[in-house]
C-alpha positions in Angstrom: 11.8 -124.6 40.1 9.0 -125.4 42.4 7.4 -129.0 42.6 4.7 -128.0 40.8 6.3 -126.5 38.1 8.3 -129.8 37.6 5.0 -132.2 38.5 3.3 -129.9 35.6 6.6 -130.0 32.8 6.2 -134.0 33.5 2.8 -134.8 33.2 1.9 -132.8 30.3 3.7 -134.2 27.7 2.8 -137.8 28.9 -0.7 -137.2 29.3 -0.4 -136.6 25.5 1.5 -139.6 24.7 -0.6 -141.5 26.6 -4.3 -140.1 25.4 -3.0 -139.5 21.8 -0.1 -142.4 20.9 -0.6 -145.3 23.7 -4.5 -145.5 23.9 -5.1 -145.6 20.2 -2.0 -148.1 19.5 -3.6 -150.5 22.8 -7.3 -150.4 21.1 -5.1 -151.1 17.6 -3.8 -154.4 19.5 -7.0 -155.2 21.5 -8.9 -155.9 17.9 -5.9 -157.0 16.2 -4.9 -159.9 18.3 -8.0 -160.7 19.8 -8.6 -164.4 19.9 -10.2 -165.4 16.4 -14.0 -166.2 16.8 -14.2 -165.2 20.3 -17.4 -164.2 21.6 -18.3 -160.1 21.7 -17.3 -161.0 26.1 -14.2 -162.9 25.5 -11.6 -160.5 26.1 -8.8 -163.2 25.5 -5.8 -162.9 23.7 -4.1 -164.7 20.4 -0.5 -164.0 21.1 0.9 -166.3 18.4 1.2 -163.8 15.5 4.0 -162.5 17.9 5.9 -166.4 18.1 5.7 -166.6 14.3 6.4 -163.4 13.4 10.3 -163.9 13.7 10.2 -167.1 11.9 8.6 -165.4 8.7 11.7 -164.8 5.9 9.9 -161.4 4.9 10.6 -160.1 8.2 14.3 -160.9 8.2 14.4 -159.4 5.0 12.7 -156.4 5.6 14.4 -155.5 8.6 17.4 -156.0 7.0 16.8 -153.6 4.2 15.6 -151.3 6.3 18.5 -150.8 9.0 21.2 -151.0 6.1 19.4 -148.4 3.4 18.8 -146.0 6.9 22.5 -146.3 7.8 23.7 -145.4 3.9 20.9 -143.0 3.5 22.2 -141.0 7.1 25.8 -141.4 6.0 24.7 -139.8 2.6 22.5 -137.1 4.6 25.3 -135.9 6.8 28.1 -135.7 3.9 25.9 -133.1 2.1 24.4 -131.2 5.5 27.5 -131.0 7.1 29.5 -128.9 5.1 26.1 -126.7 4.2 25.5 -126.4 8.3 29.2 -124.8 8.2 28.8 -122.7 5.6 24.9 -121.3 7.1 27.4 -120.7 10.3 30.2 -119.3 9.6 29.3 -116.7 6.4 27.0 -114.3 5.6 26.5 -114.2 2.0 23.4 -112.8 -0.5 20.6 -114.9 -0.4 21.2 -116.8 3.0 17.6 -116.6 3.9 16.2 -117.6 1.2 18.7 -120.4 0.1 18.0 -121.5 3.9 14.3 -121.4 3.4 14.9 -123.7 0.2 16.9 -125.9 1.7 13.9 -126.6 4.1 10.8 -126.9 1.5 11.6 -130.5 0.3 11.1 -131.7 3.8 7.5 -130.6 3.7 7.3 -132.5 0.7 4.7 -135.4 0.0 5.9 -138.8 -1.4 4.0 -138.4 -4.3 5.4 -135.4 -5.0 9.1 -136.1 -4.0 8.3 -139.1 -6.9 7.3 -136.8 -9.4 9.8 -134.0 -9.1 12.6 -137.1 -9.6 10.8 -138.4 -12.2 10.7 -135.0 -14.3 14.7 -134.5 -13.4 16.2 -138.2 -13.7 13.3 -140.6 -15.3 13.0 -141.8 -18.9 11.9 -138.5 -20.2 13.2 -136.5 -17.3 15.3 -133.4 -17.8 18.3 -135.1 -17.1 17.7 -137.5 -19.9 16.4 -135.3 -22.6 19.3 -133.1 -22.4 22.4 -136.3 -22.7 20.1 -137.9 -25.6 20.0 -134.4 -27.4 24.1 -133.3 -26.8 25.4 -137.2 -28.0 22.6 -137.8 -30.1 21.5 -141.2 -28.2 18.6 -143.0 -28.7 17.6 -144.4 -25.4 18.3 -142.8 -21.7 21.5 -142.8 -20.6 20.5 -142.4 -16.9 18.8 -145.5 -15.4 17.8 -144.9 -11.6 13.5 -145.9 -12.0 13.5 -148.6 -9.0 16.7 -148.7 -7.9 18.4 -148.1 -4.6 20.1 -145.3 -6.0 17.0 -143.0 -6.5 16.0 -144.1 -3.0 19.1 -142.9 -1.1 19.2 -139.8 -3.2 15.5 -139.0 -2.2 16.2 -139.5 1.5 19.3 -137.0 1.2 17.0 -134.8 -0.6 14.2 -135.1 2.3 16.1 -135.0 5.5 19.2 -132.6 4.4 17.7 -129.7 6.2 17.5 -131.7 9.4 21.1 -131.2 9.9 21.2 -128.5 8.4 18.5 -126.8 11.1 20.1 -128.6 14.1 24.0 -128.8 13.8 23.5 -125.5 11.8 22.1 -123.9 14.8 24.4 -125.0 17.2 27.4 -124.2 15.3 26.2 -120.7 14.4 26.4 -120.3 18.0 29.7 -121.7 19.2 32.3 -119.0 20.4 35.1 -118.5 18.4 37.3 -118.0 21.0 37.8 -121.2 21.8 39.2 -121.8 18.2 41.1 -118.8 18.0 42.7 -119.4 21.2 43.8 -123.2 20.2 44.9 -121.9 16.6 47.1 -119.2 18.8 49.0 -122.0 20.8 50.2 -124.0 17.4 47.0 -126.3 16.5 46.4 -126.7 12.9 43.1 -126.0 11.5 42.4 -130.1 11.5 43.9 -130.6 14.9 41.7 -127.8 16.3 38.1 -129.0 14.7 39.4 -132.7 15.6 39.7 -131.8 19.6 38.1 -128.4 19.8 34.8 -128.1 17.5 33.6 -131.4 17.1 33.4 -132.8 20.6 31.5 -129.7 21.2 29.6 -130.7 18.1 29.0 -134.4 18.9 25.4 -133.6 20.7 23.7 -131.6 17.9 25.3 -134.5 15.2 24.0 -137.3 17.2 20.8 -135.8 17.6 20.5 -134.8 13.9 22.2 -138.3 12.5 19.5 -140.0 15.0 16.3 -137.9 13.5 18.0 -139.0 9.6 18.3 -142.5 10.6 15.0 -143.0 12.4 13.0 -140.8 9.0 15.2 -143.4 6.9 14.2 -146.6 9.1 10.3 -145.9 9.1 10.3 -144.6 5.6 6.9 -145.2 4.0 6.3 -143.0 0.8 10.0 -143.0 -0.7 10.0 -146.6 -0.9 6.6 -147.6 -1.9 6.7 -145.3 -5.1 10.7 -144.7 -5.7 11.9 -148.3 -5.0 8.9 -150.1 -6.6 8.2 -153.3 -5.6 11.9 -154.9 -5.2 12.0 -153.3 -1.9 9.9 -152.9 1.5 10.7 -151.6 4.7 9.0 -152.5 7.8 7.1 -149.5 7.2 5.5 -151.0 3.6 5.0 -154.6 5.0 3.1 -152.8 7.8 0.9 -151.0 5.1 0.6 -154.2 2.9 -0.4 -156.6 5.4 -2.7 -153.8 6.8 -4.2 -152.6 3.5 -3.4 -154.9 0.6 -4.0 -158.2 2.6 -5.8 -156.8 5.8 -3.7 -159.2 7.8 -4.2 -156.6 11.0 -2.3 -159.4 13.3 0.8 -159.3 10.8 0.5 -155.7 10.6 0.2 -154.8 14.4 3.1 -157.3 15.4 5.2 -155.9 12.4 4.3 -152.6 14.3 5.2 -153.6 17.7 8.6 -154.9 16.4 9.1 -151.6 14.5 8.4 -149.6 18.2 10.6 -151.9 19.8 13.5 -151.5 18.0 13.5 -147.6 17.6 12.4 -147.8 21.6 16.2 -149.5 22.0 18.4 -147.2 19.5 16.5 -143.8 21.4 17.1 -145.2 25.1 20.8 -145.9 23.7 21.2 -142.8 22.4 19.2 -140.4 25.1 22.1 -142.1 27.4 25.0 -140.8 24.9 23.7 -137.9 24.5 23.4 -136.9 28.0 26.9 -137.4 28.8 28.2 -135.5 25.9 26.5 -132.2 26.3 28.5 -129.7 27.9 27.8 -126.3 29.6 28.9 -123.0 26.7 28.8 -119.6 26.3 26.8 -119.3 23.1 27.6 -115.7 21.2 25.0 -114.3 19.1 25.1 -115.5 15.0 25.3 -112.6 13.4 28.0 -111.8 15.5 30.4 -114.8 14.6 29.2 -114.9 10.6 31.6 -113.5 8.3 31.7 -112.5 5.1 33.9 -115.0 3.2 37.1 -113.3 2.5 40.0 -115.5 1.7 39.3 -117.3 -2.2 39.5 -120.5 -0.8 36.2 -119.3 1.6 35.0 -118.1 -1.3 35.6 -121.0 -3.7 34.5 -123.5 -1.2 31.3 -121.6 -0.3 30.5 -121.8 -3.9 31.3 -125.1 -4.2 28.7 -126.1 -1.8 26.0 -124.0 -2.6 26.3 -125.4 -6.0 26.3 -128.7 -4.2 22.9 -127.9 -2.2 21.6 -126.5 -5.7 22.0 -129.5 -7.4 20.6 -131.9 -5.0 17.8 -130.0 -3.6 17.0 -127.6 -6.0 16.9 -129.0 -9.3 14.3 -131.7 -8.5 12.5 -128.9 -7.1 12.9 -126.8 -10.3 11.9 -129.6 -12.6 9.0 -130.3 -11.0 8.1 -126.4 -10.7 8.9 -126.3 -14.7 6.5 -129.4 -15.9 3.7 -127.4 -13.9 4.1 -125.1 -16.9 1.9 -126.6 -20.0 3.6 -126.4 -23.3 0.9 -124.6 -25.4 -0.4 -122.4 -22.6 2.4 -122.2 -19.6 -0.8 -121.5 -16.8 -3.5 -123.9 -18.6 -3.0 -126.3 -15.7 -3.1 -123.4 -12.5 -6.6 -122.4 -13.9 -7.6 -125.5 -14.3 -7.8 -126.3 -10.5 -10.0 -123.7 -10.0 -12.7 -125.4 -12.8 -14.8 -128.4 -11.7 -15.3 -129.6 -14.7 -16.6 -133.6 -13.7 -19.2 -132.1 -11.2 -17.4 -134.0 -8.4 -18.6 -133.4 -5.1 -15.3 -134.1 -3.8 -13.7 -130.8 -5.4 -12.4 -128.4 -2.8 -10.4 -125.0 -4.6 -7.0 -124.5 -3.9 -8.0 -121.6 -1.9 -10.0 -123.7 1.1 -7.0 -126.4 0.7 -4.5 -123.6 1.3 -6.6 -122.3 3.9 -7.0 -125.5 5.6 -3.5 -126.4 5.6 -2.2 -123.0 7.0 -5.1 -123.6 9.3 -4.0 -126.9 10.6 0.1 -125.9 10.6 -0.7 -122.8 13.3 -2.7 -125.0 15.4 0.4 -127.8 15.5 2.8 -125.3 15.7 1.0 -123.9 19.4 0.6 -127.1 20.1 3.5 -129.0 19.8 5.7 -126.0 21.0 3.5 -126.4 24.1 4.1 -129.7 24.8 7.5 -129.4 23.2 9.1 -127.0 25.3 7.4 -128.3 28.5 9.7 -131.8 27.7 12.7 -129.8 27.1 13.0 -128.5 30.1 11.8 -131.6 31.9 14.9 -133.6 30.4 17.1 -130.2 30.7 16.1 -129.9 34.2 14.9 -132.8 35.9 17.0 -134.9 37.9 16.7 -139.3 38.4 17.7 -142.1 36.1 14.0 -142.1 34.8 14.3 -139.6 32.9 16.3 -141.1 30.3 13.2 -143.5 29.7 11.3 -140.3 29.2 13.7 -139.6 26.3 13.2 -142.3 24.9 9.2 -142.3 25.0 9.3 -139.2 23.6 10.8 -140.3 20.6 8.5 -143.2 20.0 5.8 -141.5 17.4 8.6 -141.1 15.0 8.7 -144.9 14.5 5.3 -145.7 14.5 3.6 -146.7 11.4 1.1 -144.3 10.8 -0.9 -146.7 9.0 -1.3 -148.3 12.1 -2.3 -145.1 14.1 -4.3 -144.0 11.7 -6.5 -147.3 12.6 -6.3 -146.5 16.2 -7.7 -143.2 16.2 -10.7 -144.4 14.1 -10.8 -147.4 16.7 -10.3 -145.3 20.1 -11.5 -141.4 18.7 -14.4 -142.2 17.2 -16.3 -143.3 20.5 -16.6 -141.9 24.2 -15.0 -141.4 26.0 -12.5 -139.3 23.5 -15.1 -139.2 20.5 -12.5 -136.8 18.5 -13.7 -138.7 14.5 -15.9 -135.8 13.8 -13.6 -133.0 15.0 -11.2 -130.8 12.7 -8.4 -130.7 15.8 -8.2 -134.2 15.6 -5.7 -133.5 12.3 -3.2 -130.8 14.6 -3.1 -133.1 17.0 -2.5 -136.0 14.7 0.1 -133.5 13.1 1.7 -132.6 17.0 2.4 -136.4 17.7 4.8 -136.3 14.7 6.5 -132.5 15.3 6.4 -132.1 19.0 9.4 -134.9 19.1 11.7 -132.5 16.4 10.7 -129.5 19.1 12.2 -131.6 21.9 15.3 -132.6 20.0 16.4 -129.1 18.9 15.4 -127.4 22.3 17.1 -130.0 24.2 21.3 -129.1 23.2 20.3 -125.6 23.6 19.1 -125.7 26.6 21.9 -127.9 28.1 24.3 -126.0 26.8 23.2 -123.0 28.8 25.3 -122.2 31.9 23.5 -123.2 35.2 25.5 -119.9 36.9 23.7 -117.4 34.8 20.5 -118.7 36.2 21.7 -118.9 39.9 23.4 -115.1 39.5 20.2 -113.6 38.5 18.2 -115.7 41.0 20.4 -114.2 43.8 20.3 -110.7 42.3 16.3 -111.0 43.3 15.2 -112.0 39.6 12.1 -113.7 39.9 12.2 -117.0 38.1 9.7 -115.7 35.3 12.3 -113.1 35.0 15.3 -115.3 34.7 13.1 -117.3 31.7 12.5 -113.9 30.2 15.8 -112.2 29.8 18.1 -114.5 30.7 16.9 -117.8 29.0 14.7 -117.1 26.3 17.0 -114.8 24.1 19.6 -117.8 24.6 17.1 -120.4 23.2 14.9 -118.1 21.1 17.3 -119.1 18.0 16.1 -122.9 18.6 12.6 -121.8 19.6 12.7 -120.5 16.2 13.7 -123.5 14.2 11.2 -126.0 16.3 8.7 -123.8 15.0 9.9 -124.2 11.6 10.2 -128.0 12.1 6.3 -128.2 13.4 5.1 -126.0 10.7 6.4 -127.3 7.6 5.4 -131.1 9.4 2.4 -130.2 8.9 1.9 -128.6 5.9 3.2 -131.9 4.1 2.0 -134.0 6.4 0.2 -136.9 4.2 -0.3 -140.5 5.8 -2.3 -140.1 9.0 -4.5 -137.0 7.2 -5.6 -139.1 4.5 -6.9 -141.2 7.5 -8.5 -138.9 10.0 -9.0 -135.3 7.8 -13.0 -134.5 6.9 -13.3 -134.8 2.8 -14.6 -131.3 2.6 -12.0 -130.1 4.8 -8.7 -131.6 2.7 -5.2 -130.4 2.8 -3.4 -129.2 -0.4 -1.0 -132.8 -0.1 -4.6 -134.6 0.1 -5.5 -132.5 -3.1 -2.6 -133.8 -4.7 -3.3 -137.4 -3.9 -6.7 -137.1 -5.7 -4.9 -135.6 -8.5 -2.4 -137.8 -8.6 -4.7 -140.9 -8.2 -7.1 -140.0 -11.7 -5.5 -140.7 -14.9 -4.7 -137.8 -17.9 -2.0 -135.4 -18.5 -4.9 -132.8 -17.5 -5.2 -134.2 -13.7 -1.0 -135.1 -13.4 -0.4 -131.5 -14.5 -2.7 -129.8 -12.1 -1.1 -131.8 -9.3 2.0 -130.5 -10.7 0.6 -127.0 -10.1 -0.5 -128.0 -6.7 2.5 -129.2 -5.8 4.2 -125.9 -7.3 1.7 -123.7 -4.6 2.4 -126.3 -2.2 6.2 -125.2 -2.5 5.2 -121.4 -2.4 3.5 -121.6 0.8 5.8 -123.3 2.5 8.6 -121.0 1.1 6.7 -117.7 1.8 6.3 -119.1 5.9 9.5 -120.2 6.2 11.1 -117.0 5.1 8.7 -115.2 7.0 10.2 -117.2 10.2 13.5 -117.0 9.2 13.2 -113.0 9.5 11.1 -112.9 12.5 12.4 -111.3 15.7 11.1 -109.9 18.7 13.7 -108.1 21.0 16.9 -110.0 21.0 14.8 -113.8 20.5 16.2 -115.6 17.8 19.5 -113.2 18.0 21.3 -116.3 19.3 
């Protein structure tokens, strides 16, 4: 690769962080802990929300809650994704698609939805409940999760599932057998040979996956403002309180610099972990190495866990599809979004908000597999203990508050020399800052794992290197290529907190649509954001199915 190659994979996806994340954070801190009363010259600085911030007993207790609740929520994530990664593997069954497709909609999810479609399965008057008081005849709900930790954990499992699935799912579809057959040949028992064999090769695509949980889990906004209630806050809601409720932007940017600071530590940790555990393969196609389950006990367990993944991912999402339904008239509520019946300036049809969304999810999807891609193969690639700090930069919109970026692009965007405020591609790139990090972390195993001697053999057969890329590397990596672009599209299609922030009102996305609903009282308006939420899930499904079936050539055969 030639110097300018490399200079070029470098600088682009830091000249993003730094126009996009770093500029709008520094004009966040400028305002926030300028010196109070200074004159409109003073440019000095009030540093003592930082010196009292660790002597505040919210703090402590909010960071406490938060590592402890992302630890059990990842633990929770990974025995449910784990076994459901194997299964998408190993078999080929009926259905795979489109029970992989599912498996992915609740991550594209709003919070307000998630909230609802628990609510309808385990509140009060939920499914869950309706059903025990009708078969033992009970007068109150049996099942009492409203505002506990429970229904928080259960929610993050239900969110972040397909994130191991995706990742560890991708990399084990692609492991050669042969390896285990030959260790099962020389006397290792089946738990012996995934002990030594499978999982070491294994450890990268966990870590990375258990990483992604545990950092969605630390900064987790939506789940815990509406699902825990007020008994609980992550640094996340004391970030949005002290910002919104109390407009205590000091509080709130220091709470936000602690928040960076930590997830800075556990990424540069981990980049260096990660590094030293990836390993040179010989990925085989995935279709080649899935079977059909044969044996019962394939068959049993594959049932077993499909009913598993049914029951945690799908029934919320059914219950919540079944209230859209009204009792006296089961589409009352779907035509109802299309009637503006208050006059309200502020109504956009579900058409335009489809539109819009769609719109917005292509343009992050370019964009972020751009940028993506470009940091791959920087980190795959480059050489010099830097790099590893590059890692871990990378990594750093995932636990920002978006709260507090939000701010920063109305503070930096909406004046020169970047005056972005009026401009609809200031919402992909918003939506980029947030996906191209998932594009980097499922590119990244693949393309270590690729064996440097392929590259060099067709180098010194006279491939050019654009030819090496094209039919060497890229039907290697096209199976990842394929599930980054997953990743940024459904990102952005439920993408909620920094829209609501930046997005024009007449140019809303559907989640933004379901807000509004959300936020005006009656069964009319909560059942039409039902409905919403119900084309919301469509959408999402008929894309994602669409890109799980997409090929070109023998891309995405591995």
């Amino acid at each position: 690769m030639s110097r300018t190659s490399r200079s070029f994979l470098y600088l682009l996806p830091l000249a993003f962080l730094v126009l996009f994340f770093f500029y709008p954070l520094a004009a966040v801190a400028r305002e926030s802990f300028a010196a109070a009363g200074r004159a409109a010259a003073d440019q000095s600085l009030d540093l003592s929300p930082i010196m009292s911030l660790w002597q505040e007993v919210y703090f402590g207790r909010a960071l406490w809650f938060t590592v402890w609740q992302a630890s059990l929520s990842t633990v929770l994530t990974l025995a449910i994704g784990l076994p459901t990664a194997f299964v998408f593997a190993r078999y080929r069954f009926p259905g795979k698609s489109l029970a992989q497709a599912l498996t992915t909609i609740p991550f594209v999810m709003p919070a307000m939805v998630v909230a609802a479609a628990f609510t309808a399965l385990l509140g009060p008057r939920g499914w869950v409940n309706e059903l025990l008081m009708e078969w033992f005849s009970l007068d109150w709900p049996p099942v009492r999760l409203q505002h506990t930790i429970w229904l928080v954990l259960l929610a993050h499992a239900f969110y972040n599932t397909t994130v191991v699935i995706r990742i560890v799912g991708g990399f084990w579809a692609n492991l050669d057998r042969k390896l285990v057959d030959a260790a099962r040949a020389l006397g290792g028992s089946r738990l012996r040979v995934f002990w030594e064999i499978t999982l070491p090769l294994l450890l990268p695509a966990i870590t990375a996956a258990a990483l992604l949980v545990f950092l969605f889990c630390f900064t987790s906004f939506g789940v815990i403002l509406i699902l825990g209630g007020p008994r609980f806050a992550t640094l996340e809601v004391e970030i949005y309180r002290q910002a919104v409720t109390l407009f205590e932007l000091p509080e709130a940017a220091t709470l936000s610099l602690a928040q960076m600071l930590l997830t800075f530590g556990v990424m540069t940790a981990y980049t260096r972990v990660q590094a030293r555990a990836a390993v040179p393969l010989n990925p085989r196609p995935a279709e080649e190495l899935a079977q059909p389950p044969s044996a019962a006990r394939q068959v049993a367990f594959l049932l077993f866990v499909i009913a598993g993944l049914a029951l945690v991912l799908v029934a919320p999402l059914a219950a919540l599809a079944g209230r859209s339904f009204a009792a006296d008239d089961a589409l009352r509520y779907y035509r109802e979004l299309f009637i503006n019946r208050s006059g309200s300036i502020f109504y956009v049809s579900p058409g335009i908000a489809i539109r819009n969304s769609l719109l917005f999810a292509g343009l992050t999807t370019v964009i972020s597999l751009t940028i993506g891609t470009c940091t791959a193969y920087a980190l795959a690639r480059g050489q010099g203990g830097w790099l590893r700090w590059l890692d871990a930069i990378v990594l750093l919109p995932l636990g920002a508050s978006a709260v507090t970026l939000g701010f920063g692009y109305i503070l930096a965007l909406g004046r020169p020399p970047l005056n972005l405020a009026a401009s609809l591609v200031l919402v992909p790139i918003a939506h980029s800052l947030v996906a191209f990090p998932f594009v980097v972390r499922t590119l990244l195993p693949a393309l270590r794992s690729l064996n440097p001697d392929w590259r060099e053999a067709a180098a010194v057969l006279g491939a050019s290197p654009w030819r090496v890329w094209r039919e060497v590397e890229a039907p290697i990596i096209g199976r990842a290529g394929l599930a980054a672009a997953v990743f940024a599209f459904t990102i952005s299609m439920g993408e909620f907190g920094a829209t609501l922030l930046i997005a024009r009102p007449e140019f809303p996305t559907m989640p933004i649509v379901i807000f509004r609903l959300l936020g005006q009282p009656g069964p009319l308006n909560y059942g039409q954001a039902l409905a919403m939420s119900t084309l919301l899930m469509a959408v999402c499904a008929a894309g994602l199915l669409a890109i799980e079936r997409f090929r070109v050539g023998a891309v995405g055969e591995f």
